[in-house]
DOGUMI-387498 format. One record per atom (N, C-alpha, C, O, CB): z, x, y. Coordinates in pm, whole numbers, padded with zeros to 5 digits, always signed. Glycine has a CB too. Layout:
BEGIN
ZXY...
END
This chain:
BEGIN
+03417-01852+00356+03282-01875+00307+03206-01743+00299+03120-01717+00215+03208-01974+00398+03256-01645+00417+03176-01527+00408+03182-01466+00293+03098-01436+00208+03204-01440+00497+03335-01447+00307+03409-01330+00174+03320-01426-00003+03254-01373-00093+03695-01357+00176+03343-01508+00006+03279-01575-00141+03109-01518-00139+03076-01448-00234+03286-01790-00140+03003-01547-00031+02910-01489-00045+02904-01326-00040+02803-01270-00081+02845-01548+00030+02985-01272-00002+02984-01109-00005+03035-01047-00187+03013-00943-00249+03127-01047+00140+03109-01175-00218+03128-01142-00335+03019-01157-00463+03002-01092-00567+03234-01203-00352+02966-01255-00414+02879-01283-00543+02734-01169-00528+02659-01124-00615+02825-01477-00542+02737-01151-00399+02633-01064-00411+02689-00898-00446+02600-00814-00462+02549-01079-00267+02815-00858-00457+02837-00772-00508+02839-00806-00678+02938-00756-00730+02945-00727-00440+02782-00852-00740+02760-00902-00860+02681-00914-00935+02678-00930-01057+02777-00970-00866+02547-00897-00786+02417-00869-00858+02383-00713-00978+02400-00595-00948+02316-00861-00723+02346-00755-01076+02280-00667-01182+02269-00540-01134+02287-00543-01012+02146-00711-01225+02248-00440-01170+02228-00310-01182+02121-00258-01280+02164-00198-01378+02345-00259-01212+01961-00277-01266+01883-00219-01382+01902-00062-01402+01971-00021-01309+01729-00249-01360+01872+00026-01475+01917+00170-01488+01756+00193-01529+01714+00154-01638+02063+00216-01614+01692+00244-01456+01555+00293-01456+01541+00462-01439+01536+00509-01325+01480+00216-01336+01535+00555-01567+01558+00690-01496+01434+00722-01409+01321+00673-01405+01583+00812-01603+01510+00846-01325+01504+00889-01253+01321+00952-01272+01279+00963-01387+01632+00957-01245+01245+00980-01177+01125+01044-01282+01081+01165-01136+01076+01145-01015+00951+00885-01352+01058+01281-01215+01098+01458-01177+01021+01443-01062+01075+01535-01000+01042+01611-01293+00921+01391-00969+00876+01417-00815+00915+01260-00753+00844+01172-00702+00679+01466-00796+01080+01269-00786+01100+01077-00715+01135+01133-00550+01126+01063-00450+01300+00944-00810+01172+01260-00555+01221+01270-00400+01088+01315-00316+01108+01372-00209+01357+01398-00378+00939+01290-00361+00854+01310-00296+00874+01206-00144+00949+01109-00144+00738+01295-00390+00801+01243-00034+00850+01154+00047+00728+01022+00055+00752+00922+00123+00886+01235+00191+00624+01034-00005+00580+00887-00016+00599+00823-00105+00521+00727-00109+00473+00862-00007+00700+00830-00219+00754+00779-00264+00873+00647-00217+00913+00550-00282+00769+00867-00309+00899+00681-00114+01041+00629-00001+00900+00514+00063+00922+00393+00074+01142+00807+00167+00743+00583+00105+00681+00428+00173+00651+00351+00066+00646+00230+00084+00534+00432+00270+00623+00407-00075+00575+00295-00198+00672+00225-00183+00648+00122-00121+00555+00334-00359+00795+00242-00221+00941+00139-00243+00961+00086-00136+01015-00025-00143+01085+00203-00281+00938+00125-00031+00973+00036+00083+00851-00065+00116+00847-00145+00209+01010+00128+00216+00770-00047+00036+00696-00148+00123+00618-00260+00029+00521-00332+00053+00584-00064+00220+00726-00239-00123+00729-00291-00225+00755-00450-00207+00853-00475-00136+00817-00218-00298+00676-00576-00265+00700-00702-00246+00849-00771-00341+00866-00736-00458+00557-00766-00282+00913-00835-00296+01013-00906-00332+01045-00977-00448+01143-00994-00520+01020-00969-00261+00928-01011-00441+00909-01141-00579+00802-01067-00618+00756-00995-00530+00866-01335-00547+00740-01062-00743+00642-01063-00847+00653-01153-00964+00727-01145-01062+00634-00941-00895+00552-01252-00928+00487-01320-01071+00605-01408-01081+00633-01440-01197+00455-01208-01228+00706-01470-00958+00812-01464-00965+00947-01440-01030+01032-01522-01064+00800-01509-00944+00946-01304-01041+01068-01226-01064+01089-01163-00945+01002-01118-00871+01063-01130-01175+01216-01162-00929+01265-01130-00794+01327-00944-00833+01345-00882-00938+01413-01272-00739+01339-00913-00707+01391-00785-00694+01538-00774-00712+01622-00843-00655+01355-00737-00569+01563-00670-00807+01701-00605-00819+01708-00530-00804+01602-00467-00815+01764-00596-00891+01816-00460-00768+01909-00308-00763+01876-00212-00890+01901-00247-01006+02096-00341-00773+01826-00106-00860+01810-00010-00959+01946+00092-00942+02035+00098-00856+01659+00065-00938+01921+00165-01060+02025+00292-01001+01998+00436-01007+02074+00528-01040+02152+00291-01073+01830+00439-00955+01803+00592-00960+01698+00584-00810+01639+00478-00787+01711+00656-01140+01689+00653-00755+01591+00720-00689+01411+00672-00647+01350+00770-00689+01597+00828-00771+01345+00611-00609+01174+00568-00616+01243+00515-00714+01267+00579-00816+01017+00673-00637+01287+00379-00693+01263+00289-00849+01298+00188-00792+01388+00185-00708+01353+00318-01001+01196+00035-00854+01300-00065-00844+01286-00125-00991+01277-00063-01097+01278-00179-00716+01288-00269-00966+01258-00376-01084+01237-00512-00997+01252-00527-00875+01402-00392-01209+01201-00600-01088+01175-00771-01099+01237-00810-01228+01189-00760-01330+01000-00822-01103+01334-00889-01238+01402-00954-01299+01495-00958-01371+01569-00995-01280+01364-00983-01329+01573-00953-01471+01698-00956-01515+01718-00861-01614+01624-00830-01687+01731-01077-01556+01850-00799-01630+01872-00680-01730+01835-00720-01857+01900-00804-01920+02016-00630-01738+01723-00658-01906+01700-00675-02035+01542-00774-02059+01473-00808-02155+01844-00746-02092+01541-00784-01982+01378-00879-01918+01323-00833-01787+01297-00925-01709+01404-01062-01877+01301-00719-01747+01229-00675-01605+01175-00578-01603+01201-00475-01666+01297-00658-01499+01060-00607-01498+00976-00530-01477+01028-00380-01418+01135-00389-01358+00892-00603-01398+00990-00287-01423+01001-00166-01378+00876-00078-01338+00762-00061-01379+01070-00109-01468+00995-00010-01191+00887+00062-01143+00912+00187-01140+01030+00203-01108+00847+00026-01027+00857+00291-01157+00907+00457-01143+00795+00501-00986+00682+00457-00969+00848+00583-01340+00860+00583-00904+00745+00676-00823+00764+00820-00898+00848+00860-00980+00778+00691-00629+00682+00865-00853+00702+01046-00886+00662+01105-01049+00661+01224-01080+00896+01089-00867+00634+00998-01132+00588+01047-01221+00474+01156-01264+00391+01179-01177+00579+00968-01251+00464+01201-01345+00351+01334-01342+00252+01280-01334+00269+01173-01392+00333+01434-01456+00139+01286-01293-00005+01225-01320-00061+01260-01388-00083+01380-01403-00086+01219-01249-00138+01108-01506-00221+01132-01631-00337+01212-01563-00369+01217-01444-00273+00986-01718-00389+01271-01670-00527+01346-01675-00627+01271-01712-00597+01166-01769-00533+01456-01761-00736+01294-01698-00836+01195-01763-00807+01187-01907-00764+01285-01967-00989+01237-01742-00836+01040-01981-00833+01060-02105-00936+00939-02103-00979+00871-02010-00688+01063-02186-00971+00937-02303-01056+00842-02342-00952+00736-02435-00983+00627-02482-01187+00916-02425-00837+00797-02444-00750+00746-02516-00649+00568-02469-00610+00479-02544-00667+00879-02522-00644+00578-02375-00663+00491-02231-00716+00441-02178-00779+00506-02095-00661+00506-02157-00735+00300-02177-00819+00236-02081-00796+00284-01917-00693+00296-01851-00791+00082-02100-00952+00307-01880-00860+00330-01718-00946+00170-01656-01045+00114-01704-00920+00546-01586-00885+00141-01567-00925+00012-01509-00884-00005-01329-00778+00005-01268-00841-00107-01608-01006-00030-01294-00983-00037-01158-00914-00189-01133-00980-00288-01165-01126-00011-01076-00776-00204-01073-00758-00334-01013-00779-00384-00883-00759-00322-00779-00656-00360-01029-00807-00465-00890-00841-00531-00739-00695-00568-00667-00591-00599-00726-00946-00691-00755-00713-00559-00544-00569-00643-00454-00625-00673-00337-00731-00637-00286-00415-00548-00414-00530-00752-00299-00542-00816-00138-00556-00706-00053-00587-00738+00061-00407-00904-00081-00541-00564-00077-00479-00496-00017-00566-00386-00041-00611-00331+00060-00349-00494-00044-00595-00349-00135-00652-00207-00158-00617-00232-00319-00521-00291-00369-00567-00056-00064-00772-00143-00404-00823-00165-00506-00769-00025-00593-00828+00078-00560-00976-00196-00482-00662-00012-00703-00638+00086-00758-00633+00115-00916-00588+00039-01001-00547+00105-00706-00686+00235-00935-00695+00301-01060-00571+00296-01165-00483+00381-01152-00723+00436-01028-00563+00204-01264-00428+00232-01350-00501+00231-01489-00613+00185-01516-00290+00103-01334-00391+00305-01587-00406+00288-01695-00303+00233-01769-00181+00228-01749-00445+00380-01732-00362+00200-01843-00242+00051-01928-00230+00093-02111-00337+00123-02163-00360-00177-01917-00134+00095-02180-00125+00116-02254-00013+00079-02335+00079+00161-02330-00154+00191-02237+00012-00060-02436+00118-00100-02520+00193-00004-02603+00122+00068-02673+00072-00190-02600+00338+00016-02611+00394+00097-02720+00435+00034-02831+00405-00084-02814+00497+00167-02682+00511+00052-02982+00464-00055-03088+00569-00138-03061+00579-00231-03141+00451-00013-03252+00672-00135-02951+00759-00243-02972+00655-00406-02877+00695-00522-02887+00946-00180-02888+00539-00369-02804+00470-00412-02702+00532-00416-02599+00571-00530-02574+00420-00513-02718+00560-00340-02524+00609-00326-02388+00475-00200-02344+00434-00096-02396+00808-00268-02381+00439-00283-02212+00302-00245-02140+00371-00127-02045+00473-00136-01977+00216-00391-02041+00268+00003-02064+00329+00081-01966+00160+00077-01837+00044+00073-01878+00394+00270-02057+00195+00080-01713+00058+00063-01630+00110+00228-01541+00217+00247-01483+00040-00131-01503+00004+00317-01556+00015+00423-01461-00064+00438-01378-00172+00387-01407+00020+00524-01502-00059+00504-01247-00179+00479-01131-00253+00607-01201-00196+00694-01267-00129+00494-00927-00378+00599-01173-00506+00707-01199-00517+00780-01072-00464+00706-00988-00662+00633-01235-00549+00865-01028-00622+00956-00923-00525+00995-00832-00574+01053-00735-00742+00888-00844-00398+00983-00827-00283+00959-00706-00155+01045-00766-00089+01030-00868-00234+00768-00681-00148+01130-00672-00008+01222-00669+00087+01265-00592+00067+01356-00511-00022+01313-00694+00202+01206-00606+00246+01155-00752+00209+01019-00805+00169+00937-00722+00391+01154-00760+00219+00978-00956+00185+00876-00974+00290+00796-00994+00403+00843-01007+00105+00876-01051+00264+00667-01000+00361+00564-00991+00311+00476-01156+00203+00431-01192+00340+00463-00816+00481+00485-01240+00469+00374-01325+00507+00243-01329+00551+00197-01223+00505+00402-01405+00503+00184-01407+00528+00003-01403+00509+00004-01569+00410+00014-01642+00378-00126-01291+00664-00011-01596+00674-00115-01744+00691-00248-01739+00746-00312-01650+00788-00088-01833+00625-00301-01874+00590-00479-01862+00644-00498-01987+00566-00489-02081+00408-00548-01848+00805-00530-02019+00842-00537-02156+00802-00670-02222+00743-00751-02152+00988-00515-02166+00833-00706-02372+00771-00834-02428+00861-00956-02350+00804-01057-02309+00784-00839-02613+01008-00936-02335+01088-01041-02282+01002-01096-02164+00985-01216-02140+01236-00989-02237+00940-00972-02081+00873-01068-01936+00730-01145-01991+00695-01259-01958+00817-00938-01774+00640-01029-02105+00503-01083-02119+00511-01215-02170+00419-01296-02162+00415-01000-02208+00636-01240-02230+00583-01390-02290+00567-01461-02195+00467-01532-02206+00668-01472-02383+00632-01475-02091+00666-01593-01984+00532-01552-01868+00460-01641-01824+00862-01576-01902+00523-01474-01847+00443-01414-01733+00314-01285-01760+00315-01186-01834+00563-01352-01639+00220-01334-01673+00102-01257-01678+00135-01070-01647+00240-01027-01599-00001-01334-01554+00049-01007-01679+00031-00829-01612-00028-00876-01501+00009-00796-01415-00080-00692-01700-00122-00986-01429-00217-00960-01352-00136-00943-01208-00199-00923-01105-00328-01071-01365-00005-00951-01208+00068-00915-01090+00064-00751-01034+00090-00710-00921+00213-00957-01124+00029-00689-01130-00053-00551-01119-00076-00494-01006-00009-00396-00973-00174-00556-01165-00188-00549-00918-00263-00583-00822-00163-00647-00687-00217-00658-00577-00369-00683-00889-00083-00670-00696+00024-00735-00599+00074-00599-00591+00118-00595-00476+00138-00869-00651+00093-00488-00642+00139-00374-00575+00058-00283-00516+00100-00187-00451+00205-00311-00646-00065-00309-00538-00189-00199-00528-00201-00146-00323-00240-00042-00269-00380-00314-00601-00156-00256-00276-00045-00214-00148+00017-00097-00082+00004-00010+00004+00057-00256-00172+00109-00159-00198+00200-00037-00181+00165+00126-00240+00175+00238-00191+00330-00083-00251+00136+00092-00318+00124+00195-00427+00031+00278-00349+00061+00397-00339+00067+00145-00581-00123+00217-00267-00215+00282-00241-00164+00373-00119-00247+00438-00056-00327+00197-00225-00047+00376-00090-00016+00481+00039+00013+00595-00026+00077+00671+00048+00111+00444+00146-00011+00650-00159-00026+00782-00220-00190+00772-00200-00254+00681-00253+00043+00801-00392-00244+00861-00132-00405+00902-00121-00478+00917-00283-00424+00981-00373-00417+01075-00031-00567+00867-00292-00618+00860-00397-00740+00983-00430-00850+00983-00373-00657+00725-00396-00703+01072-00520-00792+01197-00530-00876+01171-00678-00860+01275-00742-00687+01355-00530-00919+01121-00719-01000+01080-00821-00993+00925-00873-00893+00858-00849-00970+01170-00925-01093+00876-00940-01121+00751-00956-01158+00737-01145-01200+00829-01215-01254+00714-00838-01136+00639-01178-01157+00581-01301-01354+00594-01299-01435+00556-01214-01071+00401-01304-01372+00653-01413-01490+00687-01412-01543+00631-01554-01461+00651-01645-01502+00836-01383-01684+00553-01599-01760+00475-01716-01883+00553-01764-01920+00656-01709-01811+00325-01666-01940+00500-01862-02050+00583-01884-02155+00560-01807-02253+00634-01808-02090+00579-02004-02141+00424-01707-02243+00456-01593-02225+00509-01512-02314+00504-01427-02291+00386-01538-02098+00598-01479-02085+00704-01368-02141+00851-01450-02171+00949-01382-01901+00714-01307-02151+00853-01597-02214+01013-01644-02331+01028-01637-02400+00966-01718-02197+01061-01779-02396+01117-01538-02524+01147-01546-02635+01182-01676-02572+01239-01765-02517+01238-01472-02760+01167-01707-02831+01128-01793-02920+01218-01795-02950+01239-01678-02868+01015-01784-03001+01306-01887-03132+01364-01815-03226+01273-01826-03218+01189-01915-03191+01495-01870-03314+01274-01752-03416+01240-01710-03513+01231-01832-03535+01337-01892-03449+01320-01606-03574+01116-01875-03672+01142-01978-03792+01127-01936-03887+01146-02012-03659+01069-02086
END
């Protein structure tokens, strides 16, 4: 009975998420570790690079990168503060033309990505977002998503 369950779990999927250039930062190792299991229920799989995992099946899952470079401010980008159970974080979100959602953290270095391809959006919400804001927030946060009611005004 053992050997049959040792087998099937050597069977589980392999997502291939590259590698991204500050993954051997070392809070990278507490984001992933302290990453939740399930999202939006998609469950966790085996990646095969470095700060990375996923939620759900090859060819339908979510992905996560640590160590990515961090965006700069732009206007080009929504930046959006999300809320969590946990701690409230800066991402920016942005569709590419096939619609697969890329979400990057704002103010935090290194930053951490999350792709949301169309196979998952049909079935399932982005607002699982916020279910990592957790983890993610153990990179210190050095700037914040800023509106035109944060730009000062002169005085009339």
């Amino acid at each position: 009975m053992l050997a049959t369950a040792g087998l099937a779990a050597g069977c589980t999927p392999t997502i291939g998420v590259p590698v991204a250039d500050d993954a051997a930062n070392p809070v990278c190792a507490d984001v992933v570790l302290a990453l939740p299991d399930v999202v939006d229920g998609l469950h966790q799989t085996k990646t095969d690079s470095q700060a990375t995992t996923a939620w759900g099946e090859p060819g339908a899952a979510v992905t996560l990168r640590c160590g990515v470079a961090p965006p700069g401010p732009t206007a080009s980008e929504p930046c959006t503060t999300v809320p969590g159970a946990d701690a409230d974080v800066d991402w920016l979100a942005s569709p590419d033309a096939e619609g697969t959602w890329t979400f990057v953290t704002y103010g935090r270095d290194p930053a951490v990505e999350v792709k949301v391809p169309p196979t998952v959006r049909k079935d399932h919400s982005t607002a699982f977002i916020g279910d990592l804001n957790g983890p993610v927030s153990k990179i210190p946060q050095k700037h914040r998503c800023v509106g035109l009611d944060d730009v000062p005004t002169p005085a009339s």
